[in-house]
mmCIF file of the N, C-alpha and C atoms, coordinates in Angstrom:
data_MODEL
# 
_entry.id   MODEL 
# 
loop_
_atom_site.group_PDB 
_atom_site.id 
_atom_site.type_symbol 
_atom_site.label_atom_id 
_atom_site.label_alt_id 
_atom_site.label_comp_id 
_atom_site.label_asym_id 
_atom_site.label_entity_id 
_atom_site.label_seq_id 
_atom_site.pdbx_PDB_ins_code 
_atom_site.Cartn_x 
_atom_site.Cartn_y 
_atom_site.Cartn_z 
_atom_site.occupancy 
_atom_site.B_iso_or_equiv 
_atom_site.pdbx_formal_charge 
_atom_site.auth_seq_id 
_atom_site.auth_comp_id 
_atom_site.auth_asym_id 
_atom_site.auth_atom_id 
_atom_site.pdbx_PDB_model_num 
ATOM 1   N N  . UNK A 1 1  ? 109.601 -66.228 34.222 1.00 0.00 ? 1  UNK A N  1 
ATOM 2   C CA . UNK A 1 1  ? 109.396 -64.780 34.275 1.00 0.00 ? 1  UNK A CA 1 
ATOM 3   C C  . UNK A 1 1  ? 110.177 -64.141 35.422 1.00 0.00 ? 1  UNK A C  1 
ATOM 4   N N  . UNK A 1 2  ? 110.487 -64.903 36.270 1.00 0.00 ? 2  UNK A N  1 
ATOM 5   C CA . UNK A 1 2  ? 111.405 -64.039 37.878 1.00 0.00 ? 2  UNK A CA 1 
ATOM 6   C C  . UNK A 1 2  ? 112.641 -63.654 37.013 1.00 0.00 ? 2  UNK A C  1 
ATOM 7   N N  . UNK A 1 3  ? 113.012 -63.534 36.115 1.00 0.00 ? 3  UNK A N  1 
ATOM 8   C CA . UNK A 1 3  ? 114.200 -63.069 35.610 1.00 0.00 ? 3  UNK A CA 1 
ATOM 9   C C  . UNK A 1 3  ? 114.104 -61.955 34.789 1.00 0.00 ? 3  UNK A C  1 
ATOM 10  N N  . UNK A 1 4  ? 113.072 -61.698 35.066 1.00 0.00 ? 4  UNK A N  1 
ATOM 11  C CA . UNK A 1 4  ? 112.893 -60.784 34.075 1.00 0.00 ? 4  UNK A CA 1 
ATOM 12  C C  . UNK A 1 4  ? 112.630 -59.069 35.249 1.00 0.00 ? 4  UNK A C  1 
ATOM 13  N N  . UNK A 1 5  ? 113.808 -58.366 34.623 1.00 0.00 ? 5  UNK A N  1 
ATOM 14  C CA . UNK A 1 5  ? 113.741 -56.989 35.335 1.00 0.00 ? 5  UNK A CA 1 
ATOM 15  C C  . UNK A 1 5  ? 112.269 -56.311 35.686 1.00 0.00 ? 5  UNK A C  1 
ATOM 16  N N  . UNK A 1 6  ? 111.905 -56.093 37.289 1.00 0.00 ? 6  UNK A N  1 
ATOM 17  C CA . UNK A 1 6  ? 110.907 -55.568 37.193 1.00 0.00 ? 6  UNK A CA 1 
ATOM 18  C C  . UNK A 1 6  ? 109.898 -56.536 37.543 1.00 0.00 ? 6  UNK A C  1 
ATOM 19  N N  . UNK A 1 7  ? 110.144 -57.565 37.681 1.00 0.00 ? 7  UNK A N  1 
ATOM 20  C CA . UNK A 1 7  ? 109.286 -58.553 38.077 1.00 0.00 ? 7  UNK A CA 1 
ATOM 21  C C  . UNK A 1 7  ? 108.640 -58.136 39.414 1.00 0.00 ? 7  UNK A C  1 
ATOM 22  N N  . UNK A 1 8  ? 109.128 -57.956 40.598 1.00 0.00 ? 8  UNK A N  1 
ATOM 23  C CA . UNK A 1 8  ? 108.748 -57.832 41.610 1.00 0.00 ? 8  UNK A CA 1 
ATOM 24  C C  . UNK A 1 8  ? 107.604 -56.534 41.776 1.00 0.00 ? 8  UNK A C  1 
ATOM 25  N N  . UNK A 1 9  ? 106.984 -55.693 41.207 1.00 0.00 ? 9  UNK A N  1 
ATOM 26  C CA . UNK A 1 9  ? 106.480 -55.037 41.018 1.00 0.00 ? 9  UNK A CA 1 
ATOM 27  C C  . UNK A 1 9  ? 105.207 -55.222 40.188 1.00 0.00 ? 9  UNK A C  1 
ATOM 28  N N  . UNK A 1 10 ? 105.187 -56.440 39.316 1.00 0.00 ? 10 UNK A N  1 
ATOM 29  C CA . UNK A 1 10 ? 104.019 -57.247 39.143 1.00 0.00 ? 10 UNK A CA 1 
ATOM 30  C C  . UNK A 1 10 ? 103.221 -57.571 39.334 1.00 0.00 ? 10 UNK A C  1 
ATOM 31  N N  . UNK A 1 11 ? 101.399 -56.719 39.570 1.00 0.00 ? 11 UNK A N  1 
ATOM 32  C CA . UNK A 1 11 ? 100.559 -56.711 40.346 1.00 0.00 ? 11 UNK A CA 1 
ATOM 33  C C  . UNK A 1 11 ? 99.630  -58.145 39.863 1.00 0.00 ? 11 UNK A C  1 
ATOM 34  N N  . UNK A 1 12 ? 99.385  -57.456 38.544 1.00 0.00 ? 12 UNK A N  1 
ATOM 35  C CA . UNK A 1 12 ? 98.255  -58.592 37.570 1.00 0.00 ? 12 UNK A CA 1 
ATOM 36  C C  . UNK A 1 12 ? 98.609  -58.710 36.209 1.00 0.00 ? 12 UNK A C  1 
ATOM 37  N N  . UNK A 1 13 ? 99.095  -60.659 36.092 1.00 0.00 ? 13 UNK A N  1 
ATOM 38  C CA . UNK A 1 13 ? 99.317  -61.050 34.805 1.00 0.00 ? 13 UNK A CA 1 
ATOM 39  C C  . UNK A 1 13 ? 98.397  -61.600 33.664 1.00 0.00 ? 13 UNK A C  1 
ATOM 40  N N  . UNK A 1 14 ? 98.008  -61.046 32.970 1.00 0.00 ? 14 UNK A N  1 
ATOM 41  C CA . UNK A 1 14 ? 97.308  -61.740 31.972 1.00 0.00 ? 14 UNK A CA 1 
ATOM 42  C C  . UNK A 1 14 ? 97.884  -62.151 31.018 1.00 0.00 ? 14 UNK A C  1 
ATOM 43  N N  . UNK A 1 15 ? 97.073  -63.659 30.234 1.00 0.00 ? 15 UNK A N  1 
ATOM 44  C CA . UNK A 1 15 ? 97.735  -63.845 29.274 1.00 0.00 ? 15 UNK A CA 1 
ATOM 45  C C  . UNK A 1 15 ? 96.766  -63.885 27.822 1.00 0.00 ? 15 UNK A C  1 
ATOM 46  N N  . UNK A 1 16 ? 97.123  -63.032 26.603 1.00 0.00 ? 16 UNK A N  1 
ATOM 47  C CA . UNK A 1 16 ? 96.563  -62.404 25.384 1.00 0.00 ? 16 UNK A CA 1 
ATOM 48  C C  . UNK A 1 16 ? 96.310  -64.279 24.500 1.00 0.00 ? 16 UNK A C  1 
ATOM 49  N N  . UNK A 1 17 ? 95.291  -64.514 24.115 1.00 0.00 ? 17 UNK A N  1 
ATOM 50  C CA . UNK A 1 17 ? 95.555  -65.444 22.990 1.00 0.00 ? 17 UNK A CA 1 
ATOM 51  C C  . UNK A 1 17 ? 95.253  -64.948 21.485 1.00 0.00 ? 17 UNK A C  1 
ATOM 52  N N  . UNK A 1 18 ? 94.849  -63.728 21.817 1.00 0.00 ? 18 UNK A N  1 
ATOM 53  C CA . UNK A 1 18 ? 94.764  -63.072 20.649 1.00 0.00 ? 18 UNK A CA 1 
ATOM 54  C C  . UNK A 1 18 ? 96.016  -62.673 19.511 1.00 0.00 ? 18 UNK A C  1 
ATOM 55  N N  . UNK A 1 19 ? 95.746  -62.909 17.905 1.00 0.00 ? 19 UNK A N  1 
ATOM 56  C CA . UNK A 1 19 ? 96.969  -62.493 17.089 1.00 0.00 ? 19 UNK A CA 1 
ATOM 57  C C  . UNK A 1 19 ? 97.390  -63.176 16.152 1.00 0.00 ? 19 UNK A C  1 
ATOM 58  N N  . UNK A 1 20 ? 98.224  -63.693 15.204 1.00 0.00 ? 20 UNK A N  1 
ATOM 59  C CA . UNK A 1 20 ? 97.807  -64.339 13.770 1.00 0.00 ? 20 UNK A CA 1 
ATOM 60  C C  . UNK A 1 20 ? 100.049 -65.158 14.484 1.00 0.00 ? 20 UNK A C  1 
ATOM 61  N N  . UNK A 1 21 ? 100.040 -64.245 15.270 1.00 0.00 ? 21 UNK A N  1 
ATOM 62  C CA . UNK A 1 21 ? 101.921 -65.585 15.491 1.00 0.00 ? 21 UNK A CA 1 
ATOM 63  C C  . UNK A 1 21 ? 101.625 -65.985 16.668 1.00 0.00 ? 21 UNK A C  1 
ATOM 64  N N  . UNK A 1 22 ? 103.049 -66.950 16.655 1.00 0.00 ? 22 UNK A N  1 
ATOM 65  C CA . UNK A 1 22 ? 102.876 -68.010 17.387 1.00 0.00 ? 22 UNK A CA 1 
ATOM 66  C C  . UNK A 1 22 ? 103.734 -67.354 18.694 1.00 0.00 ? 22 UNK A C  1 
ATOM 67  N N  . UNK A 1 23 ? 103.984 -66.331 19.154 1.00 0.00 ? 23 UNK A N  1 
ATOM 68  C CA . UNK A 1 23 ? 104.484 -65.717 20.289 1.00 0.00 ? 23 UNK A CA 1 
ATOM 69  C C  . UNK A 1 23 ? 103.826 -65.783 21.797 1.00 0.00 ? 23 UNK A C  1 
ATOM 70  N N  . UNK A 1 24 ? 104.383 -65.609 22.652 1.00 0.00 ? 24 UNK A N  1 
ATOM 71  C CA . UNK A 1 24 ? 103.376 -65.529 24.217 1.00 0.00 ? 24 UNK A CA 1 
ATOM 72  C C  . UNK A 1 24 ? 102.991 -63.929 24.216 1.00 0.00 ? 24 UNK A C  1 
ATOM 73  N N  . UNK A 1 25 ? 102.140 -63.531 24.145 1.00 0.00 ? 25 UNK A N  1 
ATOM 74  C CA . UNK A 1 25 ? 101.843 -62.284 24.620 1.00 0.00 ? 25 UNK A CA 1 
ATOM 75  C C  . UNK A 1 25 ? 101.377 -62.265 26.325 1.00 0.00 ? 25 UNK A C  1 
ATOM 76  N N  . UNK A 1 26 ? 101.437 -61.405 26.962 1.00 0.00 ? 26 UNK A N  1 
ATOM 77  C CA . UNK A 1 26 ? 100.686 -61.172 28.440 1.00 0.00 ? 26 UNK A CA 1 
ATOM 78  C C  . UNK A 1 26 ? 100.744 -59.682 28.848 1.00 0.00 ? 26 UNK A C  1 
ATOM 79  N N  . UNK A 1 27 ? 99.552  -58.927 29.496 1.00 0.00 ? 27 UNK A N  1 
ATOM 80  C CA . UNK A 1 27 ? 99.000  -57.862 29.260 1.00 0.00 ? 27 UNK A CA 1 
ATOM 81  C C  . UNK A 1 27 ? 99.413  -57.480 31.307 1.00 0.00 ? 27 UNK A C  1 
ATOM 82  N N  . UNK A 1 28 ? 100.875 -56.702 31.765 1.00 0.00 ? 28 UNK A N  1 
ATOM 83  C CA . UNK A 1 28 ? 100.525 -56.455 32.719 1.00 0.00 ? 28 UNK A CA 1 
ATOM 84  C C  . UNK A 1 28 ? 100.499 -55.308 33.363 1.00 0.00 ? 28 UNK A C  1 
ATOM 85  N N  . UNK A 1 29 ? 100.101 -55.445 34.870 1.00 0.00 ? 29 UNK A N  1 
ATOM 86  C CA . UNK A 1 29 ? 99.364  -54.359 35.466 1.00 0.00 ? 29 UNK A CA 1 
ATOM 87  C C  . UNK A 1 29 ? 100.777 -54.598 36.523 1.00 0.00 ? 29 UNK A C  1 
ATOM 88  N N  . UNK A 1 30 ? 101.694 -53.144 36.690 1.00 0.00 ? 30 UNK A N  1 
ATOM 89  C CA . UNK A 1 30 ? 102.330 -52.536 37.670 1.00 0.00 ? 30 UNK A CA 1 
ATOM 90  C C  . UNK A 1 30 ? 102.038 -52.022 38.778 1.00 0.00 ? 30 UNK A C  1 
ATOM 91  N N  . UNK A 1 31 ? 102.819 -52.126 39.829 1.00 0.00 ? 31 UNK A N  1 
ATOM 92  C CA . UNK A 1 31 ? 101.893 -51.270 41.178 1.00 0.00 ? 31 UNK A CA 1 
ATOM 93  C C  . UNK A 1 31 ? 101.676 -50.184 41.467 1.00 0.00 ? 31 UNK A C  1 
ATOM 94  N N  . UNK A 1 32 ? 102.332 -49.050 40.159 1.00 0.00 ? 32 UNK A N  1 
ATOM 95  C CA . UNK A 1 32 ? 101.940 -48.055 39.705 1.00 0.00 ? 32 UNK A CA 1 
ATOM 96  C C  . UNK A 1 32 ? 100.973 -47.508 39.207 1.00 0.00 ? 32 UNK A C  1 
ATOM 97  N N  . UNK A 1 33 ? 100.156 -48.785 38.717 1.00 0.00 ? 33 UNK A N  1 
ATOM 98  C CA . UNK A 1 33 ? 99.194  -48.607 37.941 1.00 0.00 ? 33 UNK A CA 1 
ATOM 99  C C  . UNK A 1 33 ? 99.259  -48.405 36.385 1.00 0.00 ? 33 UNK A C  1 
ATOM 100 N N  . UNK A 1 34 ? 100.635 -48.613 35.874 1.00 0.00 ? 34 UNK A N  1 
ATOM 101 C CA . UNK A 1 34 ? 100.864 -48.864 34.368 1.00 0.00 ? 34 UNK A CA 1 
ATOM 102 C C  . UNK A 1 34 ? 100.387 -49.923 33.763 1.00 0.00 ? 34 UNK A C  1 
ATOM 103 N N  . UNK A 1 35 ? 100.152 -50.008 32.813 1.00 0.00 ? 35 UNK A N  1 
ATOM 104 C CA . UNK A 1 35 ? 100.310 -51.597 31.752 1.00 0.00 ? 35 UNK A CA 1 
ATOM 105 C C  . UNK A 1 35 ? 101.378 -51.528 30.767 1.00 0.00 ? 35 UNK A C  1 
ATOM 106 N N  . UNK A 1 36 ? 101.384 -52.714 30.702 1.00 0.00 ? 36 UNK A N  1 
ATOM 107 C CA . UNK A 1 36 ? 102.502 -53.096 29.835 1.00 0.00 ? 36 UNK A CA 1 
ATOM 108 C C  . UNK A 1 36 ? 102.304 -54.421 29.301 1.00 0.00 ? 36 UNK A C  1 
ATOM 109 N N  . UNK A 1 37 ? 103.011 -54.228 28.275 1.00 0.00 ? 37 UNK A N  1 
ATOM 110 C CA . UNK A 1 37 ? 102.663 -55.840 27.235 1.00 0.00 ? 37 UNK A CA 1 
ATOM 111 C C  . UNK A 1 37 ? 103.885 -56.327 27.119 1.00 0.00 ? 37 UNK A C  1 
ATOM 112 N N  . UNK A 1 38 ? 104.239 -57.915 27.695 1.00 0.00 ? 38 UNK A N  1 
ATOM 113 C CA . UNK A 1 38 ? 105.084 -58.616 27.801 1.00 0.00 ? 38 UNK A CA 1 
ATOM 114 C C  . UNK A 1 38 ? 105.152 -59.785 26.684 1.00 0.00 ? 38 UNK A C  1 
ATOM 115 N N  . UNK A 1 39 ? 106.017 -59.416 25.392 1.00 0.00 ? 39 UNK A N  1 
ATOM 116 C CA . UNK A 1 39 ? 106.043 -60.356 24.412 1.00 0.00 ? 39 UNK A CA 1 
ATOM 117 C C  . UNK A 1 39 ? 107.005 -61.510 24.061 1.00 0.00 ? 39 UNK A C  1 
ATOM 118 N N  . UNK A 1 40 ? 106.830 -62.527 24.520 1.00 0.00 ? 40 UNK A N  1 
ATOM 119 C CA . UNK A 1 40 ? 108.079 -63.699 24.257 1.00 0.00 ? 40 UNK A CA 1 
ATOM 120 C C  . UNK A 1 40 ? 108.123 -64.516 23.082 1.00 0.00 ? 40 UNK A C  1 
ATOM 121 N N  . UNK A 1 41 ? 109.521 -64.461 22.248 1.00 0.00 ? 41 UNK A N  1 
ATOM 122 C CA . UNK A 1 41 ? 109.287 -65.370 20.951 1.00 0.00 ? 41 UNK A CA 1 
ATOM 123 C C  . UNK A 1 41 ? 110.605 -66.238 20.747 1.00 0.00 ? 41 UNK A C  1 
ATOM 124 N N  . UNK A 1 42 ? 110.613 -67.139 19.818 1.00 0.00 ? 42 UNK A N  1 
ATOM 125 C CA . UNK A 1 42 ? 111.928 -67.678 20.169 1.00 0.00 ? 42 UNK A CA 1 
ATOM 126 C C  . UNK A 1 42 ? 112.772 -67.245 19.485 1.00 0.00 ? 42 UNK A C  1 
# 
């Protein structure tokens, strides 16, 4: 994930196991106070 733009601003990572594919989901919290959903597939 350190490669990924925006990383450093990364307060709190969660990770979703919820969903019917086989993808990584993770639910995060900015130091802005945004969320955002981080989806990885191959």
């Amino acid at each position: 994930m350190y490669d990924i733009p925006g990383y450093d601003k990364f307060m709190e990572i969660e990770l979703i196991y919820k969903g019917w594919s086989d993808d990584k989901k993770s639910s995060i919290k900015i130091a802005d106070g945004q969320h955002m959903l981080l989806r990885v597939s191959s």
